[in-house]
N, C-alpha and C positions, 0 to 999 in steps of 0.2 A: 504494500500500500504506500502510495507514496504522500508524503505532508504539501497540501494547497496554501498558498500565501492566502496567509489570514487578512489583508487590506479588502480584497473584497467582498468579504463576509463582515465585516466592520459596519454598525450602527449607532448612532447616539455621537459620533465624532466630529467636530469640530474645525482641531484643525490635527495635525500632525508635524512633529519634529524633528526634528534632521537624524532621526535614531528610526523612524518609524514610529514613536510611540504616540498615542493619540492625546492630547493635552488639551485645556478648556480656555486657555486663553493664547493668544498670538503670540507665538514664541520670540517674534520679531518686533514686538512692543511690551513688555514685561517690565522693564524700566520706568515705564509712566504707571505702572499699577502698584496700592502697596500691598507689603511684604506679605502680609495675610490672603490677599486673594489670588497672590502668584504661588504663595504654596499650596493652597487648595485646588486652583487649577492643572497642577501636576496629578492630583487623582482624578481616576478615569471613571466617575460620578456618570453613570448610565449609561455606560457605554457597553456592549453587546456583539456576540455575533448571528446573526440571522442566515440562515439557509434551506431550501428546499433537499429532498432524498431522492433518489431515484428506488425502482421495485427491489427488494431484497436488500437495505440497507438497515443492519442491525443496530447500528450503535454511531457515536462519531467521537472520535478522540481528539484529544486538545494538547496539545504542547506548550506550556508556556511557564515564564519564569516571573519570580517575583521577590521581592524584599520580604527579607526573615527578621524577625523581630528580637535583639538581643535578648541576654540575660533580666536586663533590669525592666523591660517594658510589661506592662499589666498583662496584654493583650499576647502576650508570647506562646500563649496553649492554645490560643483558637483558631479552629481548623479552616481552609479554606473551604469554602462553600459554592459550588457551580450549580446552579438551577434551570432544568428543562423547558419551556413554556412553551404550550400548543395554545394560539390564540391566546384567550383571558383562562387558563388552566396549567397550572405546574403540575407537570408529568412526572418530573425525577429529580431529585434534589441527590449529589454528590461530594462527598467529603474527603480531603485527603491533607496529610499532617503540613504546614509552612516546612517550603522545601525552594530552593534557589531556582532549580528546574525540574518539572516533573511531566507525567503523563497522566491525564484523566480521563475514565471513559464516561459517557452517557448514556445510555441504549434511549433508544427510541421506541415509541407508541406501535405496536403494528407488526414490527420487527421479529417476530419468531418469535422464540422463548425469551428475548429481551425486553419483547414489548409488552409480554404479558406479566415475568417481573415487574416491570414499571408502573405497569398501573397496579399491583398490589400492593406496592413500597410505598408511596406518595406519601408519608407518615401525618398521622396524625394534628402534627403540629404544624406542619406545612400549607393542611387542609382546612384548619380552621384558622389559623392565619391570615388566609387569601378567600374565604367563605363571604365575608360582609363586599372586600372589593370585586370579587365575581359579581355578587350581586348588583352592588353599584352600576357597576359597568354596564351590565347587560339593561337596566332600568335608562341609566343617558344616554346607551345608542340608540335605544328606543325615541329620544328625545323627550322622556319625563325628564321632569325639573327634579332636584332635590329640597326641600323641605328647607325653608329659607332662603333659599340660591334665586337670585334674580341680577341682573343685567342692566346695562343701559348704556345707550350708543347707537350709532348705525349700522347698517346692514354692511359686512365688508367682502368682499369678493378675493380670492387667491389668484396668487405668481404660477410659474409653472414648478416642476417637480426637479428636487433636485434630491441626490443622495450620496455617498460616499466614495469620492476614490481611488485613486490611484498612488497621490505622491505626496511631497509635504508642502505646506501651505495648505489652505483650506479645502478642508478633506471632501470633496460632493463633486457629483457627478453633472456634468452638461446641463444647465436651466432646458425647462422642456421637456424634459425626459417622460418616457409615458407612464398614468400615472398604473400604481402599483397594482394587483390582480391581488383576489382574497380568496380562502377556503382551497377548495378542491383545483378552483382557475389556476391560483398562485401555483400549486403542486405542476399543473400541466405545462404551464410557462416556463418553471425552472429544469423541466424534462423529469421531472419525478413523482410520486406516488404522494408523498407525504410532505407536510408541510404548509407556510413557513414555518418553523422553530426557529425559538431565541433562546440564549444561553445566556444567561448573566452571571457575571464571573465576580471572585469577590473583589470586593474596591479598595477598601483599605489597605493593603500590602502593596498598592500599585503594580499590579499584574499586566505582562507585556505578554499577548499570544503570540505564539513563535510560528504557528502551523496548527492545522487542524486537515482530519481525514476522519472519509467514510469506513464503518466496517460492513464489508458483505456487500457495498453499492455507494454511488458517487455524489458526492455534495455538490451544490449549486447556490452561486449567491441570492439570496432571496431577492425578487424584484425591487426596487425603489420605491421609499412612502415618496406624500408630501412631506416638508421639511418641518420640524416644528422647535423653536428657539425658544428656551423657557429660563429665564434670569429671576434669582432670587439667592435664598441666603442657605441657612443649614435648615430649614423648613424643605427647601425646593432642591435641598440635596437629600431628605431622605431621613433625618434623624430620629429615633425612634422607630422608625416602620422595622420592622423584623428580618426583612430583608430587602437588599434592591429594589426586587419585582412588585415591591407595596409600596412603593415612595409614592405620592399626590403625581407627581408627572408620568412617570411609569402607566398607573394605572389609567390616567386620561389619554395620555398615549395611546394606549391600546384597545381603549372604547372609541376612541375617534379612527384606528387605523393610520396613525402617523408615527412620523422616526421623530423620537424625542431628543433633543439634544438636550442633557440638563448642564446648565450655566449657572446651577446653583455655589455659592461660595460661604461654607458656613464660619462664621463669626464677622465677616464683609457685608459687599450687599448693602453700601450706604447711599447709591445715587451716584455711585465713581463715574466721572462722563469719558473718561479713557476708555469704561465696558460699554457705554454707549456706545463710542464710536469702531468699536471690534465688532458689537452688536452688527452695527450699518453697513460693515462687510462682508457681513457673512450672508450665502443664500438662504432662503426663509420662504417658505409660503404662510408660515402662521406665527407671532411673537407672544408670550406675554410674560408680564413684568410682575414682580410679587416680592418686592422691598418694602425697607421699613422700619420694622420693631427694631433694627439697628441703628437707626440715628435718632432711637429713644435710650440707647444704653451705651453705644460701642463708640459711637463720636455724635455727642448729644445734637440737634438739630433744636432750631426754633420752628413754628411753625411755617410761619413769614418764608423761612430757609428751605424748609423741606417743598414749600409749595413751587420757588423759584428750580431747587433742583430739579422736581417730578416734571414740569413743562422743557426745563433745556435738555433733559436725559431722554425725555420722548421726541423734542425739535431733533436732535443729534441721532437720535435710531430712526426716525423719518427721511434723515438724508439720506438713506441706504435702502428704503423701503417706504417710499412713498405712497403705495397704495394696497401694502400689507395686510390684511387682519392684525389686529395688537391689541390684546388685551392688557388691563391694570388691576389687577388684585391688590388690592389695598389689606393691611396688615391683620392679619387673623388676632384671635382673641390672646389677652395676653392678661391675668386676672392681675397681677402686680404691680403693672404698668397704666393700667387702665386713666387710672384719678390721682397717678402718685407723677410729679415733676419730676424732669430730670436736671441735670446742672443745668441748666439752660432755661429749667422752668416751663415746659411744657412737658402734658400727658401726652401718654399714646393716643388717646382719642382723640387730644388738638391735632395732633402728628395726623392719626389719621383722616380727619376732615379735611385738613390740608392739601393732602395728596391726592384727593376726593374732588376735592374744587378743582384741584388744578385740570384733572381730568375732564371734568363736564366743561370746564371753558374753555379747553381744546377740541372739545367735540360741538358746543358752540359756536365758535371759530372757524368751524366748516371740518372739522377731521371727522368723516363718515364713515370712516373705518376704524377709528378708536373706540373700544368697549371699556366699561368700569364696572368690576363685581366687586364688590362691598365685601370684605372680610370679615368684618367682626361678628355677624352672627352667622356665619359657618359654621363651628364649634361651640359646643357648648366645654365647661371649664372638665366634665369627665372624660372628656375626648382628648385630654393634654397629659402625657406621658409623664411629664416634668412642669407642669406648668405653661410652659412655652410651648415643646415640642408637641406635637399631635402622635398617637397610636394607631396601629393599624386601622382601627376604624377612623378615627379621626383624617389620614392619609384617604381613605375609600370616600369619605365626605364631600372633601375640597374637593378631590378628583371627579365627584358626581355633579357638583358646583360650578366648576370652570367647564367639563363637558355641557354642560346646560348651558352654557353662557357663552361658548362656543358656537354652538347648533344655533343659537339666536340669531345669532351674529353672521352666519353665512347660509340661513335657511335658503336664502333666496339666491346664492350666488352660483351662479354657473361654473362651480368648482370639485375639482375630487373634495375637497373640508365641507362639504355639503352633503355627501353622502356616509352615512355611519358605515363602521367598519363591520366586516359580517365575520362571525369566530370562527377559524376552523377546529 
């Protein structure tokens, strides 16, 4: 069997660096960003590889290396974790000990006696983990709302399709591109039986795939989504979801049928107009912006401040995508922050009115394609893992929240982001 260059099975990417590795901010502007958001965009925060099977293809092996964590670090026992995902369903979930370079298998759904292992394994804790955002999901491709989730903006229409490819600089394939095939289509497209599957690898050790191969039949890179750019903080990177494949972008991801790119930078995420204007370069059919609660704690904002940044950080991602869909998630519930000032003397809830207004006066202003979803009653305070962070369910929420407010937003537009994604 021989190892296929894993770039073309690469999802969720960005850009890439002069090593091959996929990275979340411009390798070639990291200088203008500070130090916190250029070490968090070194991890590869939703980034995947996706591929169809052809008939008789058991399993698929992964090659890849990654950083081992000393002696003195907490996290020094915990085992890699690589997760199978058929549509909105985790098929196989496998483990194997922090190793510099190793090999992992997966078996696949279908696959002989691999696949019927796999669907007995799916462990319990896997399965009720991803149970509420199954749910979710399947309720917003339907285009029901979620239960406080509403919208406001105009109708915004999509770019052409772009996805992942070849070299470094920003990682995506030709504007244009046709848009993606779903279910059984996607399998006939990529010349195989089964599929697409995503792999999501773990992220913390910064894990580089070296190669990846079929067993018993030939992989194939799964067709091209639309693009979807999704900027936020350690909310919009996933913290507390259980794994990965439950992060709030993950899961709306995959009720819409799009390639998620997460842009999220946790303990960042103040309104940096340098990620704006990385934002403005990259290709995109669909943006949205979900900052905040950090320029109530991590570099205090006035309101006044926060309102001027949220208008020049969207004027500067406009220069790059003027006629985008771009959504504004305004900051989720934060019980702490709500009524309490920060050095600067503003709450979060000034904070967030702020960000608020700035939005509707930009869509006043004529931006017909800019949406605002209201965060603060997303969540309620048992949905918060820490306080701050959301819980798997809480993650399946917002993700049911922005899907709603998505579908709003391009009901009417002559676009693949107008038609929901169907599961295979």
């Amino acid at each position: 069997m021989t190892w296929q260059d894993p770039v073309p099975f690469l999802r969720g990417t960005a850009w890439l660096d002069a090593h091959g590795r996929a990275v979340r901010a411009d390798p070639a502007d990291l200088a203008r960003l500070p130090w916190d958001t250029a070490e968090r965009a070194a991890l590869p925060i939703g980034v995947r590889l996706e591929f169809t099977a052809s008939p008789g293809t058991r399993a698929v092996q992964i090659r890849y290396r990654a950083a081992v964590p000393d002696g003195t670090e907490p996290l020094r026992e915990l085992a890699h974790c690589f997760a199978l995902w058929a549509g909105d369903r985790c098929v196989h979930e496998a483990f194997t000990h922090p190793a510099e370079e190793t090999i992992i298998t997966l078996p696949l759904p279908g696959g002989g006696r691999w696949g019927a292992r796999a669907h007995r394994w799916a462990g319990a804790e896997a399965r009720a983990g991803s149970r509420e955002a199954r749910a979710e999901a399947r309720a917003v491709a339907g285009m029901v709302p979620a239960t406080g989730a509403g919208a406001t903006g105009g109708t915004a229409g999509a770019a052409g399709v772009a996805g992942p490819g070849m070299g470094t600089g920003p990682a995506v394939a030709p504007a244009g591109a046709a848009p993606s095939p779903t279910g059984t289509e996607a399998g006939t497209a990529g010349g195989g039986f089964g599929g697409p599957f995503s792999v999501h690898p773990p992220e913390s050790q910064a894990p580089v795939v070296l190669g990846l191969r079929g067993v018993g039949g030939t992989l194939f890179p799964a067709p091209p989504r639309p693009r979807w750019l999704v900027h936020g903080d350690s909310i919009t990177e996933g913290w507390w979801s259980t794994r990965p494949a439950h992060s709030w972008p993950a899961v709306a991801g995959r009720a819409l049928g799009l390639d998620t790119v997460n842009l999220g930078y946790a303990g960042s995420a103040r309104g940096e107009l340098a990620i704006a204007q990385q934002l403005a370069a990259l290709p995109a059919d669909l943006l949205t912006l979900a900052f905040g609660t950090n320029c109530w704690s991590g570099v205090p904002h006035t309101a006044p401040l926060l309102y001027e940044t949220t208008r020049a950080f969207i004027t500067l991602v406009r220069q790059g995508h003027p006629d985008t869909p771009l959504l504004l998630v305004s900051p989720l519930l934060r019980p702490e922050a709500e009524a309490t000032a920060n050095d600067l003397g503003a709450t979060l809830a000034e904070l967030r009115t702020a960000m608020e207004e700035a939005a509707r006066d930009l869509i006043a202003a004529g931006d017909a394609r800019l949406s605002l979803l209201p965060g603060r009653d997303l969540l309620g305070p048992g949905h918060l893992a820490d306080g701050l962070h959301p819980d798997d369910a809480g993650h399946a929420r917002v993700a049911a929240a922005v899907v709603a407010a998505v579908a709003a937003a391009v009901r009417d537009a002559p676009s693949p982001l107008a038609r929901p994604a169907t599961s295979t």
